[in-house]
C-alpha positions as CSV (number, residue, x, y, z in Angstrom):
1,X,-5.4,-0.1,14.4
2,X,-6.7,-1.7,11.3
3,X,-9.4,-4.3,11.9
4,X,-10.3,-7.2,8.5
5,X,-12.8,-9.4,9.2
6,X,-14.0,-10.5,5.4
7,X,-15.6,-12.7,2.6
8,X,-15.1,-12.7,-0.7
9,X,-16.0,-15.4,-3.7
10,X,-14.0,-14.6,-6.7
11,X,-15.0,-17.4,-9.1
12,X,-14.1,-20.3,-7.9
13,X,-11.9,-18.8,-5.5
14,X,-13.1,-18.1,-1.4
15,X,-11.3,-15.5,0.5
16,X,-12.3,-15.6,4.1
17,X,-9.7,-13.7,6.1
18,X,-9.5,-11.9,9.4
19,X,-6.8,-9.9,11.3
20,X,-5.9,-7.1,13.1
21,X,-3.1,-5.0,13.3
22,X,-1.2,-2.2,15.1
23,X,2.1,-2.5,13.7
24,X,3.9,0.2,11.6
25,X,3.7,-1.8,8.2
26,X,1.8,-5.1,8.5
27,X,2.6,-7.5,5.3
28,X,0.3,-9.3,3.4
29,X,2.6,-12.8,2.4
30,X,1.9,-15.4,0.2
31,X,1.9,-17.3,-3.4
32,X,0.3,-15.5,-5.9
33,X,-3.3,-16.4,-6.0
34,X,-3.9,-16.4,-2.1
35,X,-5.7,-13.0,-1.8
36,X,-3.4,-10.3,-1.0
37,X,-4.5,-7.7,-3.3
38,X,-8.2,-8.1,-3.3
39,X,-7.7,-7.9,0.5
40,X,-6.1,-4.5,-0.1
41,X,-8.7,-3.8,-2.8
42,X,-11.2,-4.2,-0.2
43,X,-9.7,-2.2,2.1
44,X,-9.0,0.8,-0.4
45,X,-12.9,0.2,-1.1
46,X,-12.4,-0.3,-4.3
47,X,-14.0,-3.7,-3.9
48,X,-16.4,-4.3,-1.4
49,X,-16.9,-7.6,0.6
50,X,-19.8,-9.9,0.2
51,X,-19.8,-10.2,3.9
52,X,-18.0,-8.8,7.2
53,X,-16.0,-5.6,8.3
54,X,-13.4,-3.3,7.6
55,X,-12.2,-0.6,10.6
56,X,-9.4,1.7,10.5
57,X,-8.8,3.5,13.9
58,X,-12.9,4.7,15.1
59,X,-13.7,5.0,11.4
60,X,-15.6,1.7,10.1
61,X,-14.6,1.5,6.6
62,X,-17.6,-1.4,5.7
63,X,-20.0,-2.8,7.4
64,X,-22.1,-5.1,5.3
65,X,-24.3,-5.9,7.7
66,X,-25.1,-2.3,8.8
67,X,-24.8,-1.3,5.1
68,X,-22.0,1.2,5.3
69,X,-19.7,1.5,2.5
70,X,-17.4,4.6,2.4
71,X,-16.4,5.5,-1.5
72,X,-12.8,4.9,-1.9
73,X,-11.9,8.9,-2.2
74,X,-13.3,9.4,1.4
75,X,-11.3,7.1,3.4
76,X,-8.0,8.7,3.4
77,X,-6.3,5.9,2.1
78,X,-3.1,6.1,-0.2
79,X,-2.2,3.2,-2.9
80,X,0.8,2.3,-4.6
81,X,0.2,0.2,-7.6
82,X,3.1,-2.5,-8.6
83,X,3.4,-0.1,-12.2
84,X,3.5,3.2,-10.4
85,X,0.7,4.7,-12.5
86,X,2.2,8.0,-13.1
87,X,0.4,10.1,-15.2
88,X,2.2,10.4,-18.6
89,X,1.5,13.6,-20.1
90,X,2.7,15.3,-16.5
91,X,5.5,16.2,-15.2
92,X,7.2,14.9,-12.1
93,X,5.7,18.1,-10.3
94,X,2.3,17.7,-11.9
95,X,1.9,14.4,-11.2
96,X,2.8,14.4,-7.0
97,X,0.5,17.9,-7.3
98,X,-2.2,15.9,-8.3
99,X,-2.0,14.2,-4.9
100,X,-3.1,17.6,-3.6
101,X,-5.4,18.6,-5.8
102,X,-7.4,15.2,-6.3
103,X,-8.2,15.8,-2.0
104,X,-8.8,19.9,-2.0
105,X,-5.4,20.6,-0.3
106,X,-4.4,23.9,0.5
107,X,-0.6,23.7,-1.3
108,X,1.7,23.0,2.2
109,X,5.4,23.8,1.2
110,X,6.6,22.2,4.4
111,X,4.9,19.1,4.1
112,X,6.2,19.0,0.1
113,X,9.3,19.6,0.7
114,X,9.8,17.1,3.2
115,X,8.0,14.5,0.6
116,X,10.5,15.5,-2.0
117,X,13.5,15.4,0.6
118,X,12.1,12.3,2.2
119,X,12.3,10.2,-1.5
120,X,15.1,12.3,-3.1
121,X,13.0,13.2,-6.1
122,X,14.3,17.1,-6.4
123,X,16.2,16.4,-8.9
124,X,13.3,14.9,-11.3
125,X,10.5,17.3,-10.9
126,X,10.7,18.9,-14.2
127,X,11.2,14.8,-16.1
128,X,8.1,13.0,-17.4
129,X,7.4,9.4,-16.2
130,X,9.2,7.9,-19.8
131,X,12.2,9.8,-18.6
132,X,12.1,7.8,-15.1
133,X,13.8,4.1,-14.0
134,X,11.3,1.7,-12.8
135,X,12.8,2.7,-8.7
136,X,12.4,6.6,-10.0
137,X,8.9,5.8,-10.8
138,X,8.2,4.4,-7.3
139,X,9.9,6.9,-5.8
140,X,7.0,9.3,-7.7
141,X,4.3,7.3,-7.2
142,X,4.5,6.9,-3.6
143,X,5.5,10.8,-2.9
144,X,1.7,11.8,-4.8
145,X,0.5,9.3,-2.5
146,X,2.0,10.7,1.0
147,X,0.7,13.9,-0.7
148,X,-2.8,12.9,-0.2
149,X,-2.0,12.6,3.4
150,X,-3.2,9.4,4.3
151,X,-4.4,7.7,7.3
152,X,-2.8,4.4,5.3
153,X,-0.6,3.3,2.8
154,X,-1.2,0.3,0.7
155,X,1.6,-1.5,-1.3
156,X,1.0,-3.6,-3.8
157,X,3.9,-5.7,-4.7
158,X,6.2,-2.8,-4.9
159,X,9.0,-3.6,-5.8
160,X,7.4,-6.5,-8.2
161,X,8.1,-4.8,-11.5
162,X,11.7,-4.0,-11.0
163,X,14.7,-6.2,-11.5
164,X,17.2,-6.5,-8.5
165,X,19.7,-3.5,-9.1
166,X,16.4,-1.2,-9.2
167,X,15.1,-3.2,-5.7
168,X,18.2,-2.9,-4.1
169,X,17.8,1.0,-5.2
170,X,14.3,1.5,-3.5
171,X,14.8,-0.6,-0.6
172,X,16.2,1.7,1.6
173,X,13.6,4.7,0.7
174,X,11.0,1.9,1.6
175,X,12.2,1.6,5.0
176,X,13.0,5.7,5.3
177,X,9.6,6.0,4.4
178,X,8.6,3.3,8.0
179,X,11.3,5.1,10.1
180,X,10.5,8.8,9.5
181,X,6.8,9.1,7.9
182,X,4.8,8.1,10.3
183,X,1.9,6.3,8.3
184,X,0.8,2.6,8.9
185,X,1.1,0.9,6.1
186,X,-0.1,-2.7,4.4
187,X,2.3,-3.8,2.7
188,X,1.5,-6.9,-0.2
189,X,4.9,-9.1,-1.0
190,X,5.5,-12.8,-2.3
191,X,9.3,-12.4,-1.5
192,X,10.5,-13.4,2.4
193,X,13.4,-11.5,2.0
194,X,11.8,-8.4,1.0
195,X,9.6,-8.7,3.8
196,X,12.1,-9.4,6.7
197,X,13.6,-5.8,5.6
198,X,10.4,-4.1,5.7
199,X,7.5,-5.2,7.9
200,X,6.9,-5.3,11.2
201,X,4.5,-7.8,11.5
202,X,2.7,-10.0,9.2
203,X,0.1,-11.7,7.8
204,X,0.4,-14.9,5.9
205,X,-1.7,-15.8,3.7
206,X,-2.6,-19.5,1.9
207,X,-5.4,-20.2,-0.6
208,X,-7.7,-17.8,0.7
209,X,-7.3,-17.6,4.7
210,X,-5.1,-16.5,7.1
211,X,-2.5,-19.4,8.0
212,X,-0.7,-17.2,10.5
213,X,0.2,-13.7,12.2
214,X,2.7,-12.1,13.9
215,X,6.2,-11.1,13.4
216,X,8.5,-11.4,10.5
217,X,10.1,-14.4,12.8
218,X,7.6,-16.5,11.2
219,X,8.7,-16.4,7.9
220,X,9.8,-18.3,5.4
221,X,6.2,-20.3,6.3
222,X,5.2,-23.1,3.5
223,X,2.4,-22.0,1.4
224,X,-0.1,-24.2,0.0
């Protein structure tokens, strides 16, 4: 279970937002500006909140008021970026080897080659990111991070960065990756449709708090 209970001033902005959730990909949904990502920044620990707590299963992730912060590489947390991230100079291979190496990993060949099975990325190992579609690149970037073997899988927008042939492309790998993986993820979307497909519950979001949870029955909402 993942337990959010934080607050953050950004600016001008407030984000005060608590949830829990149990569900197999939780979405984060709402305009842009409402505090999805640095919810999932805070999570990741890459931020850390001015006030309240973040649990994942028995681990506490923060706890500001008993001052535990756990660095970002220790909480066994994977993050797909909206721009994949891929490392240019490496090779398909290199770069979802780097998901071992960055943890320690003894090299599993089961566990890769249901990665690269799972995604359908066999065929690109020896490519470099330039070499890539924008849905080839996700495909990459979120094999290196089931490579790290996660406890959780952020997504940050996605599918964001590609245009609709490359969405309709990804989608279903999404969705192989809900059904057969395993791993809980957080999924961060502005797009209703994208979300009914995907999550199974969500979160909505509006300038800064929580306006709702549940499942993806609630959706379309109106966001302010």
């Amino acid at each position: 279970m993942l337990f959010v209970d934080v607050e953050k001033q950004l600016g001008d902005f407030a984000l005060r937002a608590a949830f829990t959730s149990d569900g197999l990909v939780t979405g984060l949904f709402g305009n842009s500006g409402t505090g999805k990502t640095s919810i999932i920044n805070m999570i990741a620990g890459l931020s850390m909140p001015d006030r309240g707590r973040i649990a994942l299963d028995d681990t506490v992730l923060d706890d500001t008021a008993a001052g535990i912060h756990v660095a970002p590489h220790r909480r066994r947390i994977g993050y797909v970026f909206q721009d994949a991230r891929l490392f240019p100079h490496l090779s398909v291979k290199q770069n979802l080897d780097y998901g071992w190496r960055m943890n320690d990993f003894a090299h599993d060949d089961a566990t890769w080659t249901r990665t690269v099975d799972l995604l359908d990325i066999g065929d690109l190992l020896k490519r470099r990111p330039a070499q890539l579609s924008g849905g080839e690149r996700q495909r990459v970037a979120l094999g290196r991070a089931l490579l790290t073997r996660p406890k959780l899988l952020l997504l940050d927008e996605p599918l964001g960065a590609l245009d609709e042939a490359r969405k309709a492309e990804i989608l279903p790998y999404l969705a192989r990756l809900r059904d057969e993986a395993g791993i809980p993820m957080v999924l961060v979307s502005h797009d209703a449709t994208e979300m009914r497909k995907l999550a199974t519950n969500v979160v909505i979001l509006g300038r800064g708090r929580v306006v709702a949870c549940g499942g993806v029955d609630l959706l379309p909402v109106t966001i302010t």
